[in-house]
N, C-alpha and C positions, 0 to 999 in steps of 0.2 A: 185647545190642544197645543197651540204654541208656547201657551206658559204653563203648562206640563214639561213639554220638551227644553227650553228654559232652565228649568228647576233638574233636569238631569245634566246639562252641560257643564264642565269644569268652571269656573269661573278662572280669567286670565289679569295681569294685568293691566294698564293701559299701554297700549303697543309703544308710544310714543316716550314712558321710560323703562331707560335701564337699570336693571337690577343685580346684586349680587345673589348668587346661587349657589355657592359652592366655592369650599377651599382646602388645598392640602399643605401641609395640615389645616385642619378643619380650626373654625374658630373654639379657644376655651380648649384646646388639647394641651397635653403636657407629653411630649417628648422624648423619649428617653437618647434616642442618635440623632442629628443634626440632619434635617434633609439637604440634601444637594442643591434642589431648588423648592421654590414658593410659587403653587399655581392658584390661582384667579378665577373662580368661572363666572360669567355674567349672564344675562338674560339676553341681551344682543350681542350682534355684531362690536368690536370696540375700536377706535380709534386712535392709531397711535401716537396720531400728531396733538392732540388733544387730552390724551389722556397722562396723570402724574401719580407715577408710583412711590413709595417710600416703606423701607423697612429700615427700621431701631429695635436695635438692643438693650440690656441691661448700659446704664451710664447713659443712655441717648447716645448710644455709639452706631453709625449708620452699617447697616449688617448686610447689604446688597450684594453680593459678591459680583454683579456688571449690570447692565441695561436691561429693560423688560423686553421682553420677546413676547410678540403678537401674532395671533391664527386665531380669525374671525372672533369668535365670544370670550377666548381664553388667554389669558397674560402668564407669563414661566419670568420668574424673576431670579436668577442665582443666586443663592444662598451660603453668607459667608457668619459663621458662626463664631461666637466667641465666649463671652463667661454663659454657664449657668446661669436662668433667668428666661424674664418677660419679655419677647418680642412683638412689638407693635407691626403690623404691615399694613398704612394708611395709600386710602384708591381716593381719586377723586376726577369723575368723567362726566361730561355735559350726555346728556340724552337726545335724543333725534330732532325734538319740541327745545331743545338749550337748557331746560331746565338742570342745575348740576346735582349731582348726585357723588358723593361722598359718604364714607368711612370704614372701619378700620375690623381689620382681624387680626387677634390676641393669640398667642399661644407660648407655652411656656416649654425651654430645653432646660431640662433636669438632669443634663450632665456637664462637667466643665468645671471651672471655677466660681463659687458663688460670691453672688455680684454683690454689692452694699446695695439693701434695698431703700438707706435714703439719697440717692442718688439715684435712681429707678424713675423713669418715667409717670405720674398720675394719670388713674384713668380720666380725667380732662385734660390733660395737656393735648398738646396737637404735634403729630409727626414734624420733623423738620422740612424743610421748603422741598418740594417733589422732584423729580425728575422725569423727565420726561423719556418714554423708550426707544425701541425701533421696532422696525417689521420685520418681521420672519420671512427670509428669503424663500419664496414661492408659496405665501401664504394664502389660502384661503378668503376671498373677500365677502363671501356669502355666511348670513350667521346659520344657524344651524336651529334643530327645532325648537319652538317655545316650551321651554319649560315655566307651569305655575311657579309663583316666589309666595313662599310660605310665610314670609313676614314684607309688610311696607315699606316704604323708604324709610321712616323713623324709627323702624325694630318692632313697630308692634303688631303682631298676630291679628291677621288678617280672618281665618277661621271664625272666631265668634260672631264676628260679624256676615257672613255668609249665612252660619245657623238661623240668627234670628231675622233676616232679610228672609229665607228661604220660610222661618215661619208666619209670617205676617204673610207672603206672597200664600201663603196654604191657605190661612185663616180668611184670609179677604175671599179666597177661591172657593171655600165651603160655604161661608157666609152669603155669598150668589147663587150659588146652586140653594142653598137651603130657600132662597129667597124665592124662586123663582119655582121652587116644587111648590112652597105655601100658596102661589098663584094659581099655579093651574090647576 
């Protein structure tokens, strides 16, 4: 019965790290008006002493328009816009366990002036040296419910592996039962 009940429960992270979940703009958007600001959502609580934010431009020109602003899971970074183009926004925050946890959301403004794409950031390059934010006066210290994180810490889709975990845990569970009818 237990590993019935098991096989219906969500499967979660490890509590122990944090994860990215969410971003406005969302990663891989394109833009057409400049947002005001750049929000962060994470899997935990975040820390602001701890935590280095960074946003570039077309040119690696740094696009922050001031400091991150923090309330428990969620970072607001002002957003100062300039040419038409790729904007990088690179995170990089230790997890509860220290382990760090890093990287980056892409999204492109489609209006403005268009930037020289050989002067453009590579997607390997790495953000310039972070910054570190403040705390949102009367913030929240408590993080908010666990949401599942639909990909790992290295981007890779975590789902297929759930499937065939969930099908082995069947198959071994038929295979007992069938085992154990041939008996009696």
């Amino acid at each position: 019965m237990a590993l019935g009940v098991s096989l219906l429960l969500p499967a979660t992270p490890a509590a122990a790290h944090n994860s990215l979940t969410g971003s406005d703009p969302a990663d891989g958007a394109r833009v057409a008006a400049a947002p005001a600001r750049i929000e962060l959502r994470f899997l935990s609580r975040v820390d602001p002493a701890t935590t280095k934010i960074t946003v570039v431009g077309p040119d690696n020109v740094p696009a922050a328009g001031g400091a991150p602003r923090f309330a428990g899971s969620r970072v607001a970074v002002p957003f100062k816009s300039g040419k038409a183009g790729l904007y990088i926004v690179g995170y990089q925050l230790p997890s509860s366990d220290g382990h760090p946890v890093k990287g980056e959301v892409r999204f492109t403004l489609t209006t403005g002036t268009p930037a020289d794409p050989s002067l453009s950031p590579s997607p390997s390059s790495a953000p310039p040296s972070p910054s570190v934010g403040t705390a949102l006066p009367g913030a929240a210290t408590t993080a908010g419910p666990a949401v599942p994180a639909a990909r790992s810490d290295d981007g890779t889709p975590v789902w297929p592996w759930l499937v065939v975990a969930g099908l082995v845990v069947a198959g071994l569970g038929a295979a007992l039962l069938r085992r154990r009818a041939t008996r009696s």
